[in-house]
C-alpha positions as CSV (number, residue, x, y, z in Angstrom):
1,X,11.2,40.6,-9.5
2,X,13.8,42.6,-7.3
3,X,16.9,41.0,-6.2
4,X,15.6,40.4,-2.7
5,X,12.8,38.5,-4.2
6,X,14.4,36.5,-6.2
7,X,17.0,35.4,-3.5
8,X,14.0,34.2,-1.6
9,X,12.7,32.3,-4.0
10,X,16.1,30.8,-4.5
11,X,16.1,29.7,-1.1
12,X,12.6,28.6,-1.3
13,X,13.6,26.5,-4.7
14,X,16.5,24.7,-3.3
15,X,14.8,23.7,0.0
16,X,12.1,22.1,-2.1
17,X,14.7,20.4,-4.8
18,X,16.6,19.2,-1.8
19,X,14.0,17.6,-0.4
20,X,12.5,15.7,-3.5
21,X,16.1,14.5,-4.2
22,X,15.9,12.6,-0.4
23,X,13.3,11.1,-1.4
24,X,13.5,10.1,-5.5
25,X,17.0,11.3,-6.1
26,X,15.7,13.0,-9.0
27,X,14.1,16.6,-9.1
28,X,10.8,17.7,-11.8
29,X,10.0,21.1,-11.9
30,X,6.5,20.4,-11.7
31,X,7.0,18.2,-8.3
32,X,9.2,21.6,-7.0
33,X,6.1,23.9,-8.1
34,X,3.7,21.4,-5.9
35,X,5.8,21.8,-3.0
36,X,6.0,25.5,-3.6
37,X,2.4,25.3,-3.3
38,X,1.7,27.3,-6.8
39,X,0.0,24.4,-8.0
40,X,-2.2,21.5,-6.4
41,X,-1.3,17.7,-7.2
42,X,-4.8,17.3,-8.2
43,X,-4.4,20.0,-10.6
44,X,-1.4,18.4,-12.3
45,X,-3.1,15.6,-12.6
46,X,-6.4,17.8,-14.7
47,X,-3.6,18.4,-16.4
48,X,-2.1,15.5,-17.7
49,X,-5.6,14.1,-18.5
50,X,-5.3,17.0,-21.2
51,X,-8.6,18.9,-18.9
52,X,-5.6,22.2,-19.5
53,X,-4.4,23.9,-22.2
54,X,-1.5,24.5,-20.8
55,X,0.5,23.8,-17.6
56,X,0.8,27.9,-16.7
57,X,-2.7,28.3,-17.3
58,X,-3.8,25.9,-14.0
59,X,-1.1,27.7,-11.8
60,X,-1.6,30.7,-9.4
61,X,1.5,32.7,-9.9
62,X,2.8,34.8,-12.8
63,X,5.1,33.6,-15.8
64,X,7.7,35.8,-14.6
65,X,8.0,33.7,-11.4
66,X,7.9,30.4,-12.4
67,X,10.9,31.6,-15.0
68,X,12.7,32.9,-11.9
69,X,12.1,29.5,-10.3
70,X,13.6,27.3,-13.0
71,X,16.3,29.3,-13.3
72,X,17.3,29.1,-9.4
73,X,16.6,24.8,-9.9
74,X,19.2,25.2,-12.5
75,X,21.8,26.9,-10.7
76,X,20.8,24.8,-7.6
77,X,21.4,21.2,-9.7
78,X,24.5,22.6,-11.5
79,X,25.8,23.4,-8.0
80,X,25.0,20.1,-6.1
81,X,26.3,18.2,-9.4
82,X,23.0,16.8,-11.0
83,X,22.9,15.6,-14.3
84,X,20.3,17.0,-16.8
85,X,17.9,14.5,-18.6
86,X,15.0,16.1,-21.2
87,X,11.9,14.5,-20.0
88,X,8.4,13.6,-22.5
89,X,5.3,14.5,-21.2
90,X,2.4,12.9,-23.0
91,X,-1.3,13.5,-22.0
92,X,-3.6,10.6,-21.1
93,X,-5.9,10.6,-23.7
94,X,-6.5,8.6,-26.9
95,X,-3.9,10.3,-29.2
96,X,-1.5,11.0,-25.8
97,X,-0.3,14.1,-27.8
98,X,2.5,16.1,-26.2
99,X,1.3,18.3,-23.5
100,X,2.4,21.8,-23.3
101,X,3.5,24.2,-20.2
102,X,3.4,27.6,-21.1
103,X,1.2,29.3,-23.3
104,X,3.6,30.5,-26.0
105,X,4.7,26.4,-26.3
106,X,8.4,28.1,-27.2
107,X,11.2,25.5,-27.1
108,X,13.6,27.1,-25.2
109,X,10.8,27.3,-22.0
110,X,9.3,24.2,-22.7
111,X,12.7,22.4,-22.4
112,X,13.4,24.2,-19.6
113,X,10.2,22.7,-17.8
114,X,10.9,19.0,-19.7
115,X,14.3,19.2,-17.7
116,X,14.7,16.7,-15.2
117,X,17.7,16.6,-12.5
118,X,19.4,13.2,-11.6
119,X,21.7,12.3,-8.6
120,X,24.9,11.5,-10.0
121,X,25.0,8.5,-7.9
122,X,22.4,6.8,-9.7
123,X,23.6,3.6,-11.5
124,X,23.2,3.2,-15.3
125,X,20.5,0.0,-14.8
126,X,18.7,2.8,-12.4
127,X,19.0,5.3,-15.6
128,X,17.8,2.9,-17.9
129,X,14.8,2.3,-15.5
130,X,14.0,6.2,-14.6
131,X,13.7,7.1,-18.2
132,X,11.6,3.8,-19.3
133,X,9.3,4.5,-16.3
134,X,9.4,8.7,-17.8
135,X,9.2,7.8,-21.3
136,X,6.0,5.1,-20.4
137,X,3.1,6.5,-22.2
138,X,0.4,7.2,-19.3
139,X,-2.9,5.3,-18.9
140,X,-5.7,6.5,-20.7
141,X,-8.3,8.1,-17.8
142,X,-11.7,8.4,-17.5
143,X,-13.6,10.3,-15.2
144,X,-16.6,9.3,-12.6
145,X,-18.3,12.6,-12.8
146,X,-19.5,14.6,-9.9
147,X,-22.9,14.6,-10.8
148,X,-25.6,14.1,-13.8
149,X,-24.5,15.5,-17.1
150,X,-25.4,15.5,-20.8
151,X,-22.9,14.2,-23.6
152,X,-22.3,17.2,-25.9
153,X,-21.4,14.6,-28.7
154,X,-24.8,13.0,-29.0
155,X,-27.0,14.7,-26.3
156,X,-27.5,11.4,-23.8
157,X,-27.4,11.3,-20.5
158,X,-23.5,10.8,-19.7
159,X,-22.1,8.2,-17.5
160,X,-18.2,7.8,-17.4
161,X,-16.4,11.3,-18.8
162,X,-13.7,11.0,-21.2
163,X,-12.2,14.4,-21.7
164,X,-11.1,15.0,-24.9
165,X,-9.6,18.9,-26.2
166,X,-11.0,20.1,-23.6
167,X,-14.6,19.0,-23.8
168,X,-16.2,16.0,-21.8
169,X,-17.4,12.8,-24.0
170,X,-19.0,9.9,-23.0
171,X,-17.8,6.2,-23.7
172,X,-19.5,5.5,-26.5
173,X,-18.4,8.7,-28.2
174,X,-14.7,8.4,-27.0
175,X,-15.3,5.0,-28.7
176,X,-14.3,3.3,-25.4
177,X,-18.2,2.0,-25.1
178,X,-17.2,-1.7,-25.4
179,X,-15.1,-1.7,-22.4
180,X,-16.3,-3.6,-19.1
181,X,-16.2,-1.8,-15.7
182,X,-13.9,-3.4,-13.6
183,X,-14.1,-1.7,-10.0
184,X,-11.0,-1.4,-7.4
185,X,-10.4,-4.4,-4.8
186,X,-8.7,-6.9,-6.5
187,X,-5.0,-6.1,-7.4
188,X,-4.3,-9.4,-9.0
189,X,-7.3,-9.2,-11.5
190,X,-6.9,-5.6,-12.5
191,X,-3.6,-6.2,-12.9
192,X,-3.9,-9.2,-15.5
193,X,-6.9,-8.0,-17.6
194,X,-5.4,-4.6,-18.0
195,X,-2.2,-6.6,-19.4
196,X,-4.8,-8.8,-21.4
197,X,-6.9,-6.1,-23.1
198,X,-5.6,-4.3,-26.1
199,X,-7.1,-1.1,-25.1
200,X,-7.9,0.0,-21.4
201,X,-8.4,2.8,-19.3
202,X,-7.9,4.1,-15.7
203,X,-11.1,5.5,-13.9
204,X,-10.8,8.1,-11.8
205,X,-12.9,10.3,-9.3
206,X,-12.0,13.7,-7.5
207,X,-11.8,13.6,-3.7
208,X,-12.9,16.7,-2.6
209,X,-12.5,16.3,0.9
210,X,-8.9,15.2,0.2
211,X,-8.7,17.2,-2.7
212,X,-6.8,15.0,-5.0
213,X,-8.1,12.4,-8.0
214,X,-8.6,8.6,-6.4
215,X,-8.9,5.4,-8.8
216,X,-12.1,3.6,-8.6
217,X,-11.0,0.9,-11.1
218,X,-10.5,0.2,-15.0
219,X,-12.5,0.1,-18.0
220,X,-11.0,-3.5,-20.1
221,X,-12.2,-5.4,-22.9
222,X,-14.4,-7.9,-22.2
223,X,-12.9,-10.8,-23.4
224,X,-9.3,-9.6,-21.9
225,X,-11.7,-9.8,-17.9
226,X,-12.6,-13.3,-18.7
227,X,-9.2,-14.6,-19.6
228,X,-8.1,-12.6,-16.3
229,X,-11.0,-14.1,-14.3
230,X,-9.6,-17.8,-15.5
231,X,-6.3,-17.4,-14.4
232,X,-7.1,-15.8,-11.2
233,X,-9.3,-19.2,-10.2
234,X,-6.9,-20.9,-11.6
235,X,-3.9,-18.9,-9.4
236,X,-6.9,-19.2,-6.3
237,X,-6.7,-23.5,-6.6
238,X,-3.0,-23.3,-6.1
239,X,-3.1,-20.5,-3.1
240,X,-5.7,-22.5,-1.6
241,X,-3.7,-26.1,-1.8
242,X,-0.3,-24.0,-0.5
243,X,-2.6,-22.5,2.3
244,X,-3.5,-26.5,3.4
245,X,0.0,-27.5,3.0
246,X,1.0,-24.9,5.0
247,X,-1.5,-25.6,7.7
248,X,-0.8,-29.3,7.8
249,X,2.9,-28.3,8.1
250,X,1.9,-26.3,10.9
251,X,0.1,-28.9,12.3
252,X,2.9,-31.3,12.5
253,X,5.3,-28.2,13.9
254,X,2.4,-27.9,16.8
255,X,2.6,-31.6,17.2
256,X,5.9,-31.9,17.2
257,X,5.9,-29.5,19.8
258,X,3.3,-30.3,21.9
259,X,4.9,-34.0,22.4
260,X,7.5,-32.4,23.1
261,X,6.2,-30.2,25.9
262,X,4.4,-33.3,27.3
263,X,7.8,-35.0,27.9
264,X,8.7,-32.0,29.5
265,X,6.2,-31.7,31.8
266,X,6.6,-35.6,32.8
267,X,10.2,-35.2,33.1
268,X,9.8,-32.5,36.1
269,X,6.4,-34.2,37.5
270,X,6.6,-37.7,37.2
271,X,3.2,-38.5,39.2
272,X,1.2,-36.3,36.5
273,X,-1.4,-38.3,36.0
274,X,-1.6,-40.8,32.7
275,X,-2.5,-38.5,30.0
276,X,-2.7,-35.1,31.5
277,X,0.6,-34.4,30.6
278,X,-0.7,-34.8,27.0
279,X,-3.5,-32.6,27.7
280,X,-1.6,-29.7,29.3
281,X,0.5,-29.9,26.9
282,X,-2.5,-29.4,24.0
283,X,-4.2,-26.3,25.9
284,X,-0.8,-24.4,26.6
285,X,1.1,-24.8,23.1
286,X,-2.0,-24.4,20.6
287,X,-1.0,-21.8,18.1
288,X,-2.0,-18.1,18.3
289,X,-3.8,-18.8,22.2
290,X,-1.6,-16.3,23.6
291,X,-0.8,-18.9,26.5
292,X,2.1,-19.6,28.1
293,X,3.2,-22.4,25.8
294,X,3.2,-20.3,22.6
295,X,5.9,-17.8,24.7
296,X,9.0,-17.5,23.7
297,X,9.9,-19.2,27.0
298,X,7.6,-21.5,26.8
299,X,8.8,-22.6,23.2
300,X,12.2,-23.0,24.7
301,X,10.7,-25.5,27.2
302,X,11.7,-23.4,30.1
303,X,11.1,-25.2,33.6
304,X,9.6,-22.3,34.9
305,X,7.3,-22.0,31.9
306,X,6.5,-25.5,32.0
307,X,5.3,-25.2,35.7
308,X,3.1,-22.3,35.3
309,X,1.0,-24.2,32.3
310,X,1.0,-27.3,35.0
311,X,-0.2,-25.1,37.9
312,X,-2.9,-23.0,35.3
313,X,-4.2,-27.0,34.6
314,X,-4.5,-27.5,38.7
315,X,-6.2,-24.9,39.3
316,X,-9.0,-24.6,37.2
317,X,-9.5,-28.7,37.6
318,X,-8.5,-30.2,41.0
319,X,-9.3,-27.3,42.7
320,X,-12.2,-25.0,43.4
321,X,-10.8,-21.9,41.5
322,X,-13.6,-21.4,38.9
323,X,-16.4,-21.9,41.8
324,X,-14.9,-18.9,43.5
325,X,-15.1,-17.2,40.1
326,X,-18.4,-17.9,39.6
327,X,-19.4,-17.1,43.3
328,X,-17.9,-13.2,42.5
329,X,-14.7,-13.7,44.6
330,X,-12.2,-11.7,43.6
331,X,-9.5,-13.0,41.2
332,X,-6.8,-12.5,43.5
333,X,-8.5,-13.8,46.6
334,X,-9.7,-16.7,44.8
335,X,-5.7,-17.7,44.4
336,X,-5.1,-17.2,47.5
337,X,-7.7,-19.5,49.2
338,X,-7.2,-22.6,46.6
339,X,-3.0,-21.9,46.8
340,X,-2.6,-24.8,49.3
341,X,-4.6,-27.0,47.4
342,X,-2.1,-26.0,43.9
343,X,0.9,-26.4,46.2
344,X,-0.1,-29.8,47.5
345,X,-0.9,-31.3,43.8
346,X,2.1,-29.9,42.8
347,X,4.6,-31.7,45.3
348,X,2.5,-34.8,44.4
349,X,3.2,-34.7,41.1
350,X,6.6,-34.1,41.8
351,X,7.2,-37.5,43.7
352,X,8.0,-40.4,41.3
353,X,4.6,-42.7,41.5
C-alpha cells in the first residue's frame, strides 16, 4: 500500500475505533473490520460457529490490508491511552477449540487480532466483568437450515444442522439427538432450563432479508424443560397473587379517591342530589377512562375540574343532550341549545338545600 493509502485507512480505522469505544469503551478488531465494512456481522458469526477456516478467509480485502489496519488500531489505542488485553476466541461447537484468523495461524498475527483495547477509565470490577464475559465459552449453535438436506453422517433426511469441521451433521450424529426443542417466546423458561440442562444449544436461522443469524430458541435436555416448566408455574402462582394484590390495592387507592372526590363535589354543590355526588364521582375517577377525574387536575381535586365532571353528569342526564345526538345535531350546537338548562342545574346545586 502507498503512503497515501495507508493514511486513509488510518483515518478510516480511528473513526471506526472511536466510535466503538462511545459505545462499549472497548475496541475488537473484528467489530472495527465490521464497521469498515470488509466483513458482514453475519459472517462473523459463520465464523465463530466454526462454518470458516479461518477469519481472513470470509473477508473481502487482502491480508496486506487488514495488517495495515491493525497496525493503525495500534497506534490509534497507544495514542488515545488504551490499555491492551489478549482476548480467547473459542468456536461454538462441541470441542469449542480455538478459532483461528489468518491462514498461516502465526502467533505474532493471531495476537495481533486477539488484542483487545480498553478505556483506561474502566474500573477493575468492570475489568473483572469484561474479561469473564470474553473469556465465557460461547453457546453451542445449531442451525435451522434453509431448506431440505441429507445428513452426510448417516444419509437421513436432516432436520437441525450442527456444523462440525466444516461439514453439516444432524442431531443425532452431533450426538445432540436427545435434546428437546424449546422455541423463542418465553424468556423466563429458556432462561432456567438452559441453566438446568447439562448440555444445551442455541438455534439459529439466517435472515436473509436482514442478512444476519436470528435465534429461534434452544435445544435442552428434557428433564432440565420439565424442572424449568415447574418452577415457572410455580413463579406464575405468585405473579398471579401479586397481580390481585396489586389490583385490590388499586382498588382501595380508587376508592379512597373517589370518596374523596364525592366530598368535593358536595362541598361546592351542596343541593347535588343524595347520591349523585357518589356517582359522579365513580364515572369521572375510574382508572385508565381518560376522564376528567383521572387528570392530573382532577387528582388534585381542582374546583374547576370538579365542575366540569358535575356539568359532563348534567348534561347527558337532566338534560336533552344525548337526544340532540341521536337526532344528528351537531355536537357543538347541541351545547349550545341545552347550555341554559346546564347553567340552571348548576346554580341549583350550588344553593344549600
Amino acid at each position: 500500500m502507498s503512503e497515501v493509502q495507508e493514511s486513509r485507512l488510518a483515518r478510516r480505522v480511528s473513526d471506526a475505533a472511536g466510535e466503538l469505544l462511545k459505545r462499549s469503551r472497548a475496541v475488537a478488531p473484528v467489530d472495527v473490520f465490521v464497521r469498515l465494512g470488509w466483513i458482514r456481522t453475519a459472517t462473523v458469526d459463520e465464523w465463530r460457529q466454526g462454518r470458516h477456516d479461518h477469519l481472513h478467509a470470509a473477508m473481502t480485502v487482502r491480508p496486506d490490508k487488514i495488517a495495515a489496519a491493525l497496525r493503525a488500531l495500534r497506534a490509534w489505542a497507544e495514542a488515545n491511552g488504551l490499555e491492551p488485553a489478549e482476548t480467547p476466541y473459542a468456536a461454538a461447537t462441541r470441542d469449542h477449540r480455538e478459532l483461528r484468523f489468518t491462514a498461516a495461524g502465526k502467533d505474532a498475527a493471531e495476537r495481533d487480532h486477539r488484542t483487545h483495547w480498553l478505556s483506561p477509565d474502566l474500573t477493575p470490577a468492570q475489568r473483572e466483568r469484561l474479561a469473564a464475559r470474553q473469556a465465557k465459552a460461547p453457546d453451542i449453535t445449531v442451525l435451522v437450515p434453509p431448506g431440505d438436506w441429507t445428513c452426510p453422517g448417516c444419509r437421513a433426511p436432516g432436520g437441525f444442522q450442527v456444523v462440525e469441521d466444516g461439514a453439516p451433521l444432524c442431531l443425532d450424529c452431533a450426538d445432540l439427538g436427545h435434546l428437546v426443542f424449546l422455541p423463542s417466546g418465553n424468556a423466563a423458561l429458556s432462561r432456567r432450563a438452559k441453566k438446568e440442562s447439562g448440555l444445551s444449544a442455541v438455534v439459529v436461522e439466517h435472515n436473509r432479508r436482514r442478512k444476519r443469524y436470528e435465534r429461534r430458541g434452544v435445544l435442552v435436555e428434557e428433564a432440565a424443560l420439565e424442572r424449568a416448566e415447574e418452577r415457572c408455574l410455580a413463579d406464575e402462582d405468585a405473579q398471579a397473587r401479586r397481580r390481585e394484590r396489586d389490583r385490590e390495592r388499586r382498588a382501595g387507592q380508587d376508592a379512597d379517591f373517589q370518596a374523596r372526590m364525592a366530598a368535593e363535589i358536595v362541598r361546592l354543590f351542596p343541593g347535588c342530589p343524595a347520591g349523585r355526588a357518589e356517582e359522579i364521582a365513580r364515572h369521572a375517577g375510574l382508572r385508565g377512562s381518560g376522564r376528567v377525574g383521572r387528570s392530573a387536575a382532577g387528582r388534585d381535586l381542582d374546583a374547576d375540574a370538579v365542575t366540569l365532571a358535575v356539568i359532563a353528569s348534567i348534561r347527558h342526564l337532566d338534560t336533552g343532550y344525548d337526544a340532540l345526538l341521536m337526532a344528528g345535531v351537531p355536537r357543538r350546537e347541541a351545547r349550545d341549545r341545552i347550555r341554559g338548562d346546564v347553567d340552571a342545574a348548576l346554580a341549583a346545586w350550588r344553593r344549600r338545600p
